[in-house]
TORFIGU-355535 format. One line per field, with one value per residue: x, y, z of N, C-alpha, C, O in turn; chain. Coordinates in steps of 0.05 Angstrom, whole numbers, plus 5000, padded with zeros to 4 digits. Example, Ala and Ser with C-alpha at 12.3 -4.5 7.8 and 13.67 -1.06 7.14 Angstrom:
nx <- 5264,5257
ny <- 4886,4955
nz <- 5156,5142
cax <- 5246,5273
cay <- 4910,4979
caz <- 5156,5143
cx <- 5264,5258
cy <- 4934,5001
cz <- 5156,5157
ox <- 5285,5268
oy <- 4934,5023
oz <- 5169,5161
chain <- A,A
end
This chain:
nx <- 5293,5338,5396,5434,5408,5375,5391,5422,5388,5360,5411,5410,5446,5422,5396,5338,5291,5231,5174,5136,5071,5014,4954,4894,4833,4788,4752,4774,4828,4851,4899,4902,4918,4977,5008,5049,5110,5143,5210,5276,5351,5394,5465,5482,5448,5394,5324,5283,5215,5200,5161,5164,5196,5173,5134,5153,5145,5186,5210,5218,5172,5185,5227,5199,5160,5200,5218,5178,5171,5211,5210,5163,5184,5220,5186,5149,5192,5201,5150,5148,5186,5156,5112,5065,5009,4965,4942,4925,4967,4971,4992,5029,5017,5034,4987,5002,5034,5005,4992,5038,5067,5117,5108,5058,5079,5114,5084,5056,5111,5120,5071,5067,5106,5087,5079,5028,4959,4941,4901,4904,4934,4924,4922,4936,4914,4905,4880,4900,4955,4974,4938,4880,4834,4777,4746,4786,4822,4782,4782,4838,4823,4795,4830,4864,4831,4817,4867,4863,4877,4872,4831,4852,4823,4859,4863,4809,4771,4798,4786,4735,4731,4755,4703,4678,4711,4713,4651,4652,4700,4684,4720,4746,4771,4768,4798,4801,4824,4875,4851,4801,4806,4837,4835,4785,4757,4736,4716,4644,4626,4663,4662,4614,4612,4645,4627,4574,4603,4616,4580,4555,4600,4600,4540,4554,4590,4640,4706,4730,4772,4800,4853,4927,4914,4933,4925,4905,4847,4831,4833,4789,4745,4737,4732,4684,4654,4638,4681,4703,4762,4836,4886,4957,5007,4991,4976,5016,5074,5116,5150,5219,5221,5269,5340,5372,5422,5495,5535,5597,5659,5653,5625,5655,5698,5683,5659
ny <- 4837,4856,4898,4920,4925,4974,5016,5029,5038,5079,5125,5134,5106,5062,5031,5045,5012,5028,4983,4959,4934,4906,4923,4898,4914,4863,4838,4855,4840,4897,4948,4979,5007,5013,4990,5020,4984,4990,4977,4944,4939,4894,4881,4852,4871,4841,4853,4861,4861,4921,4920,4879,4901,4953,4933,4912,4898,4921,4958,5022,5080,5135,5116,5085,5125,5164,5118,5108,5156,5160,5127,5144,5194,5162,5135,5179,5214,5171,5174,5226,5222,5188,5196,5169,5179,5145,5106,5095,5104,5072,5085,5058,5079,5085,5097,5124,5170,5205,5234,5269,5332,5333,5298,5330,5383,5359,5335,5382,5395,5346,5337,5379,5364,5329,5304,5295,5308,5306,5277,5219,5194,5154,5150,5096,5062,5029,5000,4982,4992,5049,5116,5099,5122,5136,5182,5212,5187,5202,5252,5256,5231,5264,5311,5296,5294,5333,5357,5336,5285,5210,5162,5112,5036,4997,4923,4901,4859,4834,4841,4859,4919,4942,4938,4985,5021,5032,5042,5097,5119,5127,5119,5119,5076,5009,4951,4886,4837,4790,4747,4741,4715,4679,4608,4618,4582,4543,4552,4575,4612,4659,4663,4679,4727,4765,4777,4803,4847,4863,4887,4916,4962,4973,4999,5039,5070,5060,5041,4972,4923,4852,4827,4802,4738,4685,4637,4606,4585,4618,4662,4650,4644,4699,4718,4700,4716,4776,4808,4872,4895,4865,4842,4814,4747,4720,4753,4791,4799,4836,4891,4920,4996,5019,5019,4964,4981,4963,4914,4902,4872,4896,4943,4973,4972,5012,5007
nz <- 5308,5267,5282,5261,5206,5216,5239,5194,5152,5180,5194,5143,5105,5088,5036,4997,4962,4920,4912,4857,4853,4812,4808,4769,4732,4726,4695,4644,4638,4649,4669,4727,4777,4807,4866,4915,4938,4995,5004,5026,5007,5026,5030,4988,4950,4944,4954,5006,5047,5089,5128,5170,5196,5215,5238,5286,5350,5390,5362,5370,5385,5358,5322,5282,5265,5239,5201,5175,5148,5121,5076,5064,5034,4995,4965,4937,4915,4868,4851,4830,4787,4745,4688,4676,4675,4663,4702,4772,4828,4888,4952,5014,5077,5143,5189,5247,5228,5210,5250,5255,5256,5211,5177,5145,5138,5098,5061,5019,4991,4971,4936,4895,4865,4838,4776,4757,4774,4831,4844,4823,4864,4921,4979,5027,5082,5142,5197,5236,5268,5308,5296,5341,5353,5331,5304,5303,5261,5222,5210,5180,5152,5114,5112,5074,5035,5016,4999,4954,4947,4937,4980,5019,5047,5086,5091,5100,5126,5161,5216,5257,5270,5230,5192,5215,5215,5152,5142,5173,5154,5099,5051,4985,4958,4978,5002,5010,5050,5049,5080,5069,5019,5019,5001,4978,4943,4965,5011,5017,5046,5047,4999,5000,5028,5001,4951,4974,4994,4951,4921,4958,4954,4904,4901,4931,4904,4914,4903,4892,4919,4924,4945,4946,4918,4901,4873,4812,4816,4870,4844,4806,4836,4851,4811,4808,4843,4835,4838,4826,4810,4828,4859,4867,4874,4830,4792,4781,4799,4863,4826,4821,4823,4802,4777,4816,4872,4854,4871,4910,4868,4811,4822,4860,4826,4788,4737
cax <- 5301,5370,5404,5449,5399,5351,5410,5430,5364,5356,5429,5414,5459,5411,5385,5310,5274,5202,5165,5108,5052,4994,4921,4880,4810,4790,4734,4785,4850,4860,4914,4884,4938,4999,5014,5082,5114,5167,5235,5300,5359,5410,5489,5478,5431,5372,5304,5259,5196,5203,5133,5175,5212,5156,5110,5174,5140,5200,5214,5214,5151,5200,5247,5177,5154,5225,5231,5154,5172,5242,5196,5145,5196,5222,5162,5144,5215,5193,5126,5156,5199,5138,5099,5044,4970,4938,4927,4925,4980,4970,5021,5023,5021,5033,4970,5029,5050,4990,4989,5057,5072,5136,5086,5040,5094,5131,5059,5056,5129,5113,5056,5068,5134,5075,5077,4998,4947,4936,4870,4918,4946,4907,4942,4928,4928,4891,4874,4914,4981,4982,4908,4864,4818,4767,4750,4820,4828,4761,4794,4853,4818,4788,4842,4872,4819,4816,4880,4864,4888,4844,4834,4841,4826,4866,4859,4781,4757,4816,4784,4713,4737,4755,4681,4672,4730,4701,4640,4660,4719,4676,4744,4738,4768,4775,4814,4778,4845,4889,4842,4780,4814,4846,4820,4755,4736,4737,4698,4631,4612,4687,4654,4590,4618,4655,4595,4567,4617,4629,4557,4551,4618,4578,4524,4564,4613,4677,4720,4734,4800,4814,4884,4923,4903,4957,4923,4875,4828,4827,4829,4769,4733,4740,4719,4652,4642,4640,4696,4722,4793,4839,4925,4964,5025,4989,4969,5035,5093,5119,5183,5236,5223,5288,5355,5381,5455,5505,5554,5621,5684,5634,5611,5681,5708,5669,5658
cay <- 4857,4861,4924,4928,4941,4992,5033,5029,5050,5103,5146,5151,5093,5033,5032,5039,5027,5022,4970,4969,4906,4925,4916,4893,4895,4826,4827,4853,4850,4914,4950,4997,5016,5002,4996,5030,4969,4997,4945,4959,4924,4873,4883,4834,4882,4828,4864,4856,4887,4937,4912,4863,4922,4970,4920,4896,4918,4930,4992,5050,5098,5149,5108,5083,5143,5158,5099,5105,5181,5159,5102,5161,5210,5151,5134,5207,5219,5149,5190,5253,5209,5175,5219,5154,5179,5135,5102,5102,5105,5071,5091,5062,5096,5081,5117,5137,5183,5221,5245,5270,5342,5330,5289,5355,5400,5348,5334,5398,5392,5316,5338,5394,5352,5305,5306,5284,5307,5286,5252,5205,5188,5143,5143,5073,5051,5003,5015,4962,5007,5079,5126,5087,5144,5140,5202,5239,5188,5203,5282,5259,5227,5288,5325,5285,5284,5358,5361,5324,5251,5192,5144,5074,5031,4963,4896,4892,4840,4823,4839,4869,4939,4946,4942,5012,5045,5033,5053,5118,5128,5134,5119,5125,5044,4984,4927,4859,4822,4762,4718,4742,4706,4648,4586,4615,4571,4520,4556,4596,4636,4671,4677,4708,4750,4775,4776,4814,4873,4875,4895,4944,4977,4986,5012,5069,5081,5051,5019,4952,4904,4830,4829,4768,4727,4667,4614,4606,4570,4639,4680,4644,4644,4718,4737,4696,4733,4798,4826,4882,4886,4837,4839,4782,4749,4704,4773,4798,4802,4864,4890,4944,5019,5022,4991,4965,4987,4952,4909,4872,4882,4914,4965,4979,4994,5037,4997
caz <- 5287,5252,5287,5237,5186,5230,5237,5167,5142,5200,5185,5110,5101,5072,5005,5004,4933,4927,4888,4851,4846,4791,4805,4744,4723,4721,4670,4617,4648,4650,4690,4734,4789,4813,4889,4921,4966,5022,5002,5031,5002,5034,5029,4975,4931,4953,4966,5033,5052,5114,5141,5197,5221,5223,5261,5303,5382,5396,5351,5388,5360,5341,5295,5271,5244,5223,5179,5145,5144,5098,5059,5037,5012,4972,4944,4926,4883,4860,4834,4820,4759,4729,4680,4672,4692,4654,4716,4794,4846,4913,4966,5029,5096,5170,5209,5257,5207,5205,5273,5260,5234,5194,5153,5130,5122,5072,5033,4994,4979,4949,4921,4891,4853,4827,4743,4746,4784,4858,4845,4816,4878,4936,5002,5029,5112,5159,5229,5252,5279,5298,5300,5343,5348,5300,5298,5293,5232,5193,5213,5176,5113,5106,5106,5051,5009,5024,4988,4927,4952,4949,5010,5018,5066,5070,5114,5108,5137,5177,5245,5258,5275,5203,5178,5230,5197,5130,5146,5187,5133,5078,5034,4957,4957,5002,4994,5018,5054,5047,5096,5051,4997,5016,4992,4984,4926,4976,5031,5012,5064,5044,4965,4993,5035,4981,4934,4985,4997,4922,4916,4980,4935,4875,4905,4947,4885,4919,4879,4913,4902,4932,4950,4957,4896,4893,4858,4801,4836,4882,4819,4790,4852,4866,4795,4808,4867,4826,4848,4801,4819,4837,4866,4877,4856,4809,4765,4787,4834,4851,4814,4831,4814,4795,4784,4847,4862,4842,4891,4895,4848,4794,4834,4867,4802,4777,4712
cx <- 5331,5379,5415,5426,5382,5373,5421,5411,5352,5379,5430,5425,5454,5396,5353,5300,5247,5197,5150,5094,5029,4976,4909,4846,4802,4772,4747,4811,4871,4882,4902,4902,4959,4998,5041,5083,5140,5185,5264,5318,5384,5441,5493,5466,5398,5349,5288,5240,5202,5183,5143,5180,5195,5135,5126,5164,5161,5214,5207,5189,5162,5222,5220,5174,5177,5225,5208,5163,5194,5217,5179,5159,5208,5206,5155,5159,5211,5172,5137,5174,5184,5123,5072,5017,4961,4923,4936,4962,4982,4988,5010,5031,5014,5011,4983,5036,5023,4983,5029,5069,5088,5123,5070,5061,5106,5107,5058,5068,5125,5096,5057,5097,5115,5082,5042,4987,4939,4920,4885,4925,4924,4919,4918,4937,4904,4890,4886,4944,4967,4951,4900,4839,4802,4750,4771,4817,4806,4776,4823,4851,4810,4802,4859,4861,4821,4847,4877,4863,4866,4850,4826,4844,4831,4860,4828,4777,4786,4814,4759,4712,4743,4733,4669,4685,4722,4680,4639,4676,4710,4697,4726,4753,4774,4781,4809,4820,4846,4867,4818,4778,4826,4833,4790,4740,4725,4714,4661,4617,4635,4669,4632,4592,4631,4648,4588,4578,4625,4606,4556,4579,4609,4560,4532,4584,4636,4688,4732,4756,4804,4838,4893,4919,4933,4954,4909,4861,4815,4817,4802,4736,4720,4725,4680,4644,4634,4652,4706,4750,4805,4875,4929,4984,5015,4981,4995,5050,5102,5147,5199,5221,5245,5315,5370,5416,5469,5536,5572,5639,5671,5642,5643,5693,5711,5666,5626
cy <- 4857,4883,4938,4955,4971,5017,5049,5045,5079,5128,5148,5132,5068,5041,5028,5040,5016,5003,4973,4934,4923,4906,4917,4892,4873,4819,4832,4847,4868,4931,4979,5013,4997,5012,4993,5016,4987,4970,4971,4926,4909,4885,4864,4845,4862,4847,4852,4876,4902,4924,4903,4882,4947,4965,4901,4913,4923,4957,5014,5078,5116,5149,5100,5106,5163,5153,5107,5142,5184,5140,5119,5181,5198,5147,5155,5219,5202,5162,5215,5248,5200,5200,5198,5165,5167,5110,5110,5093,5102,5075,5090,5073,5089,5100,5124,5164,5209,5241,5263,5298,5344,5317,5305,5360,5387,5353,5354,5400,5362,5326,5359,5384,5333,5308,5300,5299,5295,5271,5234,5182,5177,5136,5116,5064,5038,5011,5001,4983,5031,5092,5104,5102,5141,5163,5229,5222,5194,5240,5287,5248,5250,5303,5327,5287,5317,5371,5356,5293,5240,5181,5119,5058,4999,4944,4890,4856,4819,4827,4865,4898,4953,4958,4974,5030,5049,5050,5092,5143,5133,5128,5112,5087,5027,4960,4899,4840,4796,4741,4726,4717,4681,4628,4591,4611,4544,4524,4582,4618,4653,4694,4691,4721,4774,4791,4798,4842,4874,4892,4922,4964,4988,5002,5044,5075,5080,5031,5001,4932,4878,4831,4801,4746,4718,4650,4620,4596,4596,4652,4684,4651,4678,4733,4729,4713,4760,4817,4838,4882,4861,4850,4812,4767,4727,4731,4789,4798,4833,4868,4926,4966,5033,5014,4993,4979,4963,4950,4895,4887,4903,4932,4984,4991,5012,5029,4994
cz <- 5285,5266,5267,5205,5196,5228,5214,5157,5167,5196,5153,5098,5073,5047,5011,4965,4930,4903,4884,4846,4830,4805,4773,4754,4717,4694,4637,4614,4648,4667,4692,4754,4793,4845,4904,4944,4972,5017,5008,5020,5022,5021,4995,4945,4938,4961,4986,5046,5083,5131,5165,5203,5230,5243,5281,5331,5401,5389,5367,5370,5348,5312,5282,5251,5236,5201,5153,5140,5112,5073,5043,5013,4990,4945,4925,4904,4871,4832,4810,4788,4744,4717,4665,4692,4683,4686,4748,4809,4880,4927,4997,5048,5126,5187,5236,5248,5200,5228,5267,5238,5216,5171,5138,5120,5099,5047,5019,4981,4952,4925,4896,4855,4832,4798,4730,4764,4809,4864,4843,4839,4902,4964,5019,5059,5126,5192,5252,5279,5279,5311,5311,5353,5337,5286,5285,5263,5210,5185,5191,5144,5106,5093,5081,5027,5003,4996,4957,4928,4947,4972,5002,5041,5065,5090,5117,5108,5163,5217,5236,5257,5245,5193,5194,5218,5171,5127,5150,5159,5112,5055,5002,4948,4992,4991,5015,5030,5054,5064,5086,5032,4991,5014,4988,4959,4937,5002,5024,5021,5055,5015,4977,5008,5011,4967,4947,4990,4977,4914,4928,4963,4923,4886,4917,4923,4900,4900,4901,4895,4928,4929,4960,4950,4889,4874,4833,4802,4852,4850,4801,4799,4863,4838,4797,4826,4858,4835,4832,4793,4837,4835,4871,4856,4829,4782,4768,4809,4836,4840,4830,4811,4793,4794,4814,4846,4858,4873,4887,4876,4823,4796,4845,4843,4787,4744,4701
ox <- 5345,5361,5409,5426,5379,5368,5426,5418,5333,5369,5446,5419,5467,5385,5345,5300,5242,5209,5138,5106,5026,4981,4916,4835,4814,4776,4739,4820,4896,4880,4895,4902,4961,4991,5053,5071,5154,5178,5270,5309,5392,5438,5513,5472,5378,5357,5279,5245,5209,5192,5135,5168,5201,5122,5117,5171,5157,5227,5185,5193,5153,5230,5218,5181,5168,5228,5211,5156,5195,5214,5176,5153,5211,5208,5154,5150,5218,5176,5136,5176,5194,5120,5060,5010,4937,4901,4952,4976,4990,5008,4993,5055,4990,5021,4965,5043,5026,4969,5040,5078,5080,5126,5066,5068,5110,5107,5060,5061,5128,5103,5045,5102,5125,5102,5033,5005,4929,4919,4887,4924,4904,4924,4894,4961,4882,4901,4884,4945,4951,4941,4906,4822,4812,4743,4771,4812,4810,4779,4831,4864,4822,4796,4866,4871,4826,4844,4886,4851,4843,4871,4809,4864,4818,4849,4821,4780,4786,4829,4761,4692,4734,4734,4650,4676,4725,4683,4629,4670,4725,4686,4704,4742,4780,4770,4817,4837,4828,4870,4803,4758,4827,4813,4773,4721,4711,4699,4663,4603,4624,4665,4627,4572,4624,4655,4593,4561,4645,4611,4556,4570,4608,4565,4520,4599,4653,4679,4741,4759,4810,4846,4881,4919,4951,4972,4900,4852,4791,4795,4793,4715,4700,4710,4661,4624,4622,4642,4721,4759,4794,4885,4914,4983,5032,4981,4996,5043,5098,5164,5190,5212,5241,5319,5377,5430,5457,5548,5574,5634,5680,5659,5649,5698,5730,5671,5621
oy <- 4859,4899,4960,4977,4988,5036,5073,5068,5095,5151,5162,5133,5059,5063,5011,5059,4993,5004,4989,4915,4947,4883,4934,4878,4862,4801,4823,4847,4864,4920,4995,5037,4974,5035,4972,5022,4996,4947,4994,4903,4927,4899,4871,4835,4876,4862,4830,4899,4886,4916,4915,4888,4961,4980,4881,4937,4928,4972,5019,5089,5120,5165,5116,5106,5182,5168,5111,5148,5199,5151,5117,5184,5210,5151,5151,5231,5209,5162,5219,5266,5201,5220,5208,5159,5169,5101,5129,5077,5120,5067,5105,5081,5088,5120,5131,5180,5229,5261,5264,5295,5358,5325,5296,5350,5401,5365,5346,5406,5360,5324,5352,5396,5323,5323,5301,5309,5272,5255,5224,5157,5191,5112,5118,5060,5040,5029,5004,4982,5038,5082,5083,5087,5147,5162,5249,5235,5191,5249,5309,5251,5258,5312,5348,5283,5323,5390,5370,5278,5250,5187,5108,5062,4982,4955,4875,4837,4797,4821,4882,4907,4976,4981,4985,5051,5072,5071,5108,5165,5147,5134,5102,5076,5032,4950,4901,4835,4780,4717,4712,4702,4667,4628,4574,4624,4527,4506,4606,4636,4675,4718,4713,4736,4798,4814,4818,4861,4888,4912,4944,4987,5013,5025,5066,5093,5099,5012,5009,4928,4886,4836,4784,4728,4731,4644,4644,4595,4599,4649,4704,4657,4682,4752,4742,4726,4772,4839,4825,4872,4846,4862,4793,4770,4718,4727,4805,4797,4850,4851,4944,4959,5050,4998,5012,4985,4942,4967,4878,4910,4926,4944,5006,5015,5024,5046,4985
oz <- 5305,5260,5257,5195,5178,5215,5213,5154,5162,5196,5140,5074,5053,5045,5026,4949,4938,4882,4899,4837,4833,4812,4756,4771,4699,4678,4615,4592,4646,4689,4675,4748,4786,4851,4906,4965,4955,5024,5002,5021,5037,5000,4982,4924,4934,4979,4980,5053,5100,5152,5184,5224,5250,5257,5292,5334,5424,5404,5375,5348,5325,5295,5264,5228,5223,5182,5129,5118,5092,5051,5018,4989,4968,4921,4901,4884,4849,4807,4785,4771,4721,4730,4646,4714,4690,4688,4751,4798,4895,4916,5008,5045,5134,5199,5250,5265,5186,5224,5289,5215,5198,5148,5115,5099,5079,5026,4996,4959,4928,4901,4876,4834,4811,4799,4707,4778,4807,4883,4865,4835,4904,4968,5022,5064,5114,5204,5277,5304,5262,5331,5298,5363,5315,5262,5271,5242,5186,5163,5185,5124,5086,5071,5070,5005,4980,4980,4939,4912,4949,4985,4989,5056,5053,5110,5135,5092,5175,5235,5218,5245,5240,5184,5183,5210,5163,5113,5134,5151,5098,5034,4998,4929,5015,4972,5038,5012,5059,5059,5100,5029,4971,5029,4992,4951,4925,5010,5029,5011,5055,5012,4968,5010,5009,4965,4933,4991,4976,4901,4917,4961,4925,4879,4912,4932,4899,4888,4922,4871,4950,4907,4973,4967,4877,4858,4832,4779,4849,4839,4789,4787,4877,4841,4791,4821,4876,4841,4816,4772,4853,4817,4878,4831,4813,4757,4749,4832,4819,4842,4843,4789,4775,4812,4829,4827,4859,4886,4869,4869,4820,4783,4835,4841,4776,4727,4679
chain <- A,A,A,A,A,A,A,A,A,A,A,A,A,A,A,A,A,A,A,A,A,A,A,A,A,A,A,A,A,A,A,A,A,A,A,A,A,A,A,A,A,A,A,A,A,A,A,A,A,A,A,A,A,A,A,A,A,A,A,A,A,A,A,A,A,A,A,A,A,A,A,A,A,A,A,A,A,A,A,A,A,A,A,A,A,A,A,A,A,A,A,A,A,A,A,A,A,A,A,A,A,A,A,A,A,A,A,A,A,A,A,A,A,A,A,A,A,A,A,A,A,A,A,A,A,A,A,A,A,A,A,A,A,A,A,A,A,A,A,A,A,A,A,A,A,A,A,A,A,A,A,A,A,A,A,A,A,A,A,A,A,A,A,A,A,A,A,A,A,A,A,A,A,A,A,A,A,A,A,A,A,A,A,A,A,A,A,A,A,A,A,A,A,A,A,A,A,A,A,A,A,A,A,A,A,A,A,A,A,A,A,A,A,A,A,A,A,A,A,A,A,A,A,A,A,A,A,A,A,A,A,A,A,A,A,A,A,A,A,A,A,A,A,A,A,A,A,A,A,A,A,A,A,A,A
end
């Protein structure tokens, strides 16, 4: 990990601006959400996702939920400027962060700033970091939903423990991950798995999204499978929120 930057981004210092990647309906290509990435910028103005430094085992758990603690309130004034409902708002969230009351007390403040409706909004985390409980966290979708939020649950299929949290989690989507999706017009146990958890979706009224969709080959592959949604930088990359600052003689000037 950079010290430099951890530091930077820990005293208030580093520039944090969130991006957004859109999810589309595939059968019309419709745009259906947008999901809020965590990017901090470079001396440079350059954007990079936080993800390395949040899953760096070296982080100390307190700058941890620190940093995702700084990353949500971005996100949130992020929200609090948009006055678009016509569609969803994923925002993700370190399950760290949920064990952690500085995290409640902010949520009514966020929410409360929203301009839409909190249905709107889908807080989005994986079981990978953080809650390994699975009880405290079905205790904590609850509580979310309790609010208004939706739930989403991301990395399926990325390790067996997943398909329990799903289950358990009941979440209102699930997002089928990157090793779902790779090459899997090439492999078909991939497509009927796919196939398969696009269906069990439908049937329970989750809305279900492949994530991860580079090629069109994938793309093509993923809509046979009947997958409704679909991310990925071949339907998009993600872009800034807002403009980055401005560095160098420019910026110095004040011009």
């Amino acid at each position: 990990m950079h010290k430099g930057i951890l530091e930077s981004l820990l005293n208030g210092e580093g520039h944090i601006v969130p991006h957004v990647q859109p999810m589309y309906r595939l059968n019309d290509n419709r745009l259906m959400a947008l999901e809020y990435l965590a990017r901090h910028l470079d001396a440079d103005g350059n954007a990079h996702p936080v993800g390395p430094i949040l899953q760096d085992p070296a982080l100390r758990p307190e700058d941890r939920l620190t940093l995702d603690l700084k990353f949500l309130e971005s996100t949130f004034q992020t929200l609090a400027r948009t006055g678009n409902a016509s569609h969803l708002h994923f925002v993700n969230l370190e399950p760290v962060s949920l064990e952690a009351p500085g995290f409640w007390e902010s949520l009514p403040r966020w929410m409360e700033a929203l301009p839409f409706s909190p249905e709107r909004v889908v807080m989005e985390f994986t079981e990978s970091q953080g809650v390994h409980d699975l009880e405290a966290l079905q205790g904590f979708a609850n509580r979310l939903r309790d609010l208004g939020l939706r739930v989403a649950v991301d990395d399926l299929g990325a390790g067996v423990a997943s398909l329990t949290h799903m289950a358990r989690l009941a979440p209102d989507f699930i997002k089928a991950d990157r090793s779902l999706v790779e090459q899997v017009h090439r492999r078909p146990y991939q497509a009927a798995l796919l196939n398969a958890l696009s269906h069990f979706a439908q049937r329970m009224r989750i809305g279900f999204i492949a994530e991860g969709i580079e090629t069109l080959e994938e793309l093509e592959a993923v809509m046979d499978a009947d997958v409704p949604w679909g991310q990925g930088y071949i339907l998009g990359q993600p872009w800034p929120t807002r403009p980055r600052p401005l560095t160098g003689p420019i910026a110095a000037s004040g011009s």
